[in-house]
C-alpha positions as CSV (number, residue, x, y, z in Angstrom):
1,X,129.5,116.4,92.1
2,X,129.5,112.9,90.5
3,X,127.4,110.5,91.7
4,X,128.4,108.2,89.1
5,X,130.2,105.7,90.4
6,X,129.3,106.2,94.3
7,X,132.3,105.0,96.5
8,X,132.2,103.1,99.5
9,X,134.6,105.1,102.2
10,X,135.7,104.5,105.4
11,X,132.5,106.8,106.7
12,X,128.9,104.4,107.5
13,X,125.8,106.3,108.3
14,X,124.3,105.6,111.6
15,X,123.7,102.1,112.2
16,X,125.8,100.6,109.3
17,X,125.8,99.7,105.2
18,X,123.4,96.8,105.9
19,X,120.5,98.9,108.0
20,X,120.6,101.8,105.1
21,X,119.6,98.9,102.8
22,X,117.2,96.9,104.0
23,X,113.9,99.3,103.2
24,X,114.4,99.5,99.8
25,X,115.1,95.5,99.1
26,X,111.9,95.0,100.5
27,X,109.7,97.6,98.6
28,X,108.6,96.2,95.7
29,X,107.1,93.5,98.0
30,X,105.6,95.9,100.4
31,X,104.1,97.7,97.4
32,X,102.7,94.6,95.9
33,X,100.1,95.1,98.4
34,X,99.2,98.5,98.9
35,X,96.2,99.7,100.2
36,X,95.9,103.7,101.2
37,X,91.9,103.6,102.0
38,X,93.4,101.5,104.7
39,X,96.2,104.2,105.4
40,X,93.5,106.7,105.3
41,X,91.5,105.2,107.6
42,X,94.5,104.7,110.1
43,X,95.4,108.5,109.4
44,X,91.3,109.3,111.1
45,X,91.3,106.6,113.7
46,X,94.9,106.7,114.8
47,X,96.0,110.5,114.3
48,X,93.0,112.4,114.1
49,X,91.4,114.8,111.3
50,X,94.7,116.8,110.6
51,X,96.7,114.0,109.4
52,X,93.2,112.3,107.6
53,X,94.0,116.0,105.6
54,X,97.7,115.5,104.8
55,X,97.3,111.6,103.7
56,X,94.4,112.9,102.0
57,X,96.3,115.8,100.2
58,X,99.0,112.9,99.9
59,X,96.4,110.5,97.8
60,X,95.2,113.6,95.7
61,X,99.3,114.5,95.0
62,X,100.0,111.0,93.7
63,X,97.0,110.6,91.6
64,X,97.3,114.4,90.2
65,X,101.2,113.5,89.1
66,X,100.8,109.9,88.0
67,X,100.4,111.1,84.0
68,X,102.9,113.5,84.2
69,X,106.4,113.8,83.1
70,X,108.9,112.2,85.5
71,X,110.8,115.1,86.3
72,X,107.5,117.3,87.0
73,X,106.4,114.1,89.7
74,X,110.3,114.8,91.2
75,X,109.1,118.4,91.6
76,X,105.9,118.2,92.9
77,X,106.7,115.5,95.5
78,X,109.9,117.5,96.6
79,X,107.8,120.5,97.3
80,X,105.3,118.3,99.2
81,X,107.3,116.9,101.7
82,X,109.6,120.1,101.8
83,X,106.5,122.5,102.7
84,X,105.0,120.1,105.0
85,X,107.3,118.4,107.1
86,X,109.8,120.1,109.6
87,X,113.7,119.0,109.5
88,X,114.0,117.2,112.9
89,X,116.6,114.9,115.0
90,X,114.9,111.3,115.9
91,X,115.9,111.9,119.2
92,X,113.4,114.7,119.8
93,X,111.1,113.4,117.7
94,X,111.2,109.3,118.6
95,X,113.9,109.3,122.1
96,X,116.0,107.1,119.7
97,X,119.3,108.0,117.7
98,X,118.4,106.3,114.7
99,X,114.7,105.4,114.0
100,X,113.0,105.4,110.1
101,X,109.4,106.6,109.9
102,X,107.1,105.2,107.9
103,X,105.4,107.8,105.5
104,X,102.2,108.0,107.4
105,X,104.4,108.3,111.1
106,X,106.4,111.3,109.1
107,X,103.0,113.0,107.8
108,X,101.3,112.3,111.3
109,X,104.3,114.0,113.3
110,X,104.8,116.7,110.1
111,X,108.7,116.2,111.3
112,X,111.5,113.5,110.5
113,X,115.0,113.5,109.9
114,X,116.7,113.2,106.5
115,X,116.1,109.3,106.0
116,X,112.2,109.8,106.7
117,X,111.9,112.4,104.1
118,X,114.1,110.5,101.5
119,X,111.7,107.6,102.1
120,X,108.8,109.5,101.7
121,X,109.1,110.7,98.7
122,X,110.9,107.5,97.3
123,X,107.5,105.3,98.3
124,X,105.2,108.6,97.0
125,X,107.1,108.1,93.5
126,X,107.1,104.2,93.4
127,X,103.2,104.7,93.8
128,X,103.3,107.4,91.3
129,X,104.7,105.1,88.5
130,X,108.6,106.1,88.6
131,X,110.6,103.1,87.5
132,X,112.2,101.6,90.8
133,X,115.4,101.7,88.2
134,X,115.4,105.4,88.6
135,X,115.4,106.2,92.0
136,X,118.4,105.1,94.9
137,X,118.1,106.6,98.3
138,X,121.5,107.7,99.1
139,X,123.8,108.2,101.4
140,X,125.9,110.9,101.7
141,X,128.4,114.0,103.3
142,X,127.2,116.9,103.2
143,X,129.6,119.9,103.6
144,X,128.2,122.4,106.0
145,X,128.9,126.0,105.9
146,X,129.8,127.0,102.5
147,X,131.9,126.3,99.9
148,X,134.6,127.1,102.6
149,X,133.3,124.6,105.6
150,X,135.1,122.1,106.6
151,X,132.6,120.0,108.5
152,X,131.0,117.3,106.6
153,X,128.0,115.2,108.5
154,X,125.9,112.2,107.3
155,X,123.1,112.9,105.5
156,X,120.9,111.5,103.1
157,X,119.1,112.5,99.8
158,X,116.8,110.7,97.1
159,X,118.4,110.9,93.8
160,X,116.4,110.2,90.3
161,X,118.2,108.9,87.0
162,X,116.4,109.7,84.3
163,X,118.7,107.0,82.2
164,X,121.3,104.6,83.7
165,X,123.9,107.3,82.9
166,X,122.4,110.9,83.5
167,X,123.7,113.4,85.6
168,X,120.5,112.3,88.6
169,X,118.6,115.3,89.9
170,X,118.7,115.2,93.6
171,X,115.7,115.6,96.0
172,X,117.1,116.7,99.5
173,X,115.4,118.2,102.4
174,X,117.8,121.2,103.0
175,X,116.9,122.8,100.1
176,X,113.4,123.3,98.1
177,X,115.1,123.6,94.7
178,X,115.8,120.6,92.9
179,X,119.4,120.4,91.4
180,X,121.8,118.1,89.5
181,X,124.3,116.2,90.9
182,X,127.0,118.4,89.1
183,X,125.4,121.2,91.0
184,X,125.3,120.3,94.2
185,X,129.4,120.4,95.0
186,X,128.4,120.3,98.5
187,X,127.4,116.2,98.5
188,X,129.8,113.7,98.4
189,X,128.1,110.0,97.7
190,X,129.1,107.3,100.0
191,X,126.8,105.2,98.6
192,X,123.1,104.4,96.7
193,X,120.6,102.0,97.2
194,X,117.1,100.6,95.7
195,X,114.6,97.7,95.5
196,X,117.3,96.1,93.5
197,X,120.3,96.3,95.8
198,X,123.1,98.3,96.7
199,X,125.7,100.3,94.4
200,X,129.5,100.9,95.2
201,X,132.4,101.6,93.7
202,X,132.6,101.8,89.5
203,X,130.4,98.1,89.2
204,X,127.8,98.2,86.5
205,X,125.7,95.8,89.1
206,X,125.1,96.0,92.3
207,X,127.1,95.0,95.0
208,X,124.6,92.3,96.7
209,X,120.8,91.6,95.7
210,X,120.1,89.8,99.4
211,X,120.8,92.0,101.9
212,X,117.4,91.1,104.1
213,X,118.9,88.1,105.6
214,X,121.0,90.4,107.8
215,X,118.2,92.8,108.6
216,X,116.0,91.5,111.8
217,X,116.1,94.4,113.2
218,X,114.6,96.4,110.4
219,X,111.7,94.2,109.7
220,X,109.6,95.8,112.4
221,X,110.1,98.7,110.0
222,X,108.4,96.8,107.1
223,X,106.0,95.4,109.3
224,X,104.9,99.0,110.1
225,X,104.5,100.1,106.8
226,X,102.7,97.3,105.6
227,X,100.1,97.6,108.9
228,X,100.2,101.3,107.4
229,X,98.5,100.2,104.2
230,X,101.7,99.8,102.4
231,X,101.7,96.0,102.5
């Protein structure tokens, strides 16, 4: 599957192109401020001992993987979230069809949907020391069923570029093993986004730079994340 360039199609996640960009534009000012003894501190007086643990185990992750190789921090952060948070719809979990968890909400409930854990691990890399250049949440379909299925649903996945043109390795929830792009003929890319903006079609840049202005609605997110510690 190439996920170089992605292609804008007919098909919008849940809520539209603009709300699937407005986290990441915002990022590197959220992270500008971070402070996890705060988020820590939250984890105890808000959630109680067991998620004090997991952010604790969190902290310990990200300053264990912060000298290593980049594709050993893809690894480790994969397995993290894969072993410790449950696939669930935000319906059950929130009472809302579309609602994105902040990292310390998704480790606090130890369930999200496919946004959440893409957003985990994309902050838990950013804090690690990945290059924002490397890393685009995307969107995408996702054949279900085998090779053979013919239903396709939304779904999304955190994919890492190791240079502007590699073949990206793809973090994904519904399986633990992290793959290519040319391996996972089961994804097809709608479209990518960063810090930096938002990537369509064959463009070498990306499509817009200021997507924010467009956004109200998804500023409670960032507001959440930054009275998380993460702002």
């Amino acid at each position: 599957m190439d996920f170089r360039p992605l292609t804008l199609r007919s098909y919008l996640p849940p809520g539209g192109l603009w709300v699937a960009v407005v986290l990441a534009c915002s990022v590197l000012s959220v992270l500008a401020n971070v402070d996890l003894d705060r988020m820590q501190s939250l984890a105890q007086s808000r959630y109680g001992p067991n998620t004090a643990q997991t952010v604790a185990d969190w902290r310990g992750l990200i300053d264990q993987i912060s000298p290593m190789p980049e594709e050993q921090k893809v690894e480790r952060v994969n397995a993290f979230f894969n072993r410790r948070i449950r696939w669930q719809e935000d319906v059950a979990i929130w009472q809302q069809n579309d609602y994105w968890a902040t990292p310390l909400e998704t480790m606090a409930r130890r369930t999200g949907d496919c946004e959440d854990f893409s957003i985990a691990k994309y902050m838990t890399l950013l804090l690690a020391g990945v290059d924002i250049e490397k890393l685009r949440i995307t969107y995408v379909k996702a054949q279900m069923g085998g090779s053979l299925g013919t239903n396709y649903q939304a779904h999304m996945v955190l994919a890492y570029y190791p240079t502007p043109s590699a073949d990206p390795l793809i973090l994904d929830n519904m399986i633990d093993q992290v793959r290519p792009a040319s391996r996972r003929p089961d994804l097809k890319p709608v479209f990518g986004f960063n810090s930096k903006g938002l990537w369509v079609g064959g463009a070498a840049s990306p499509a817009t730079k200021d997507p924010g202005a467009k956004l109200s609605r998804w500023r409670d997110l960032l507001q959440r994340m930054a009275a998380d510690g993460l702002g």
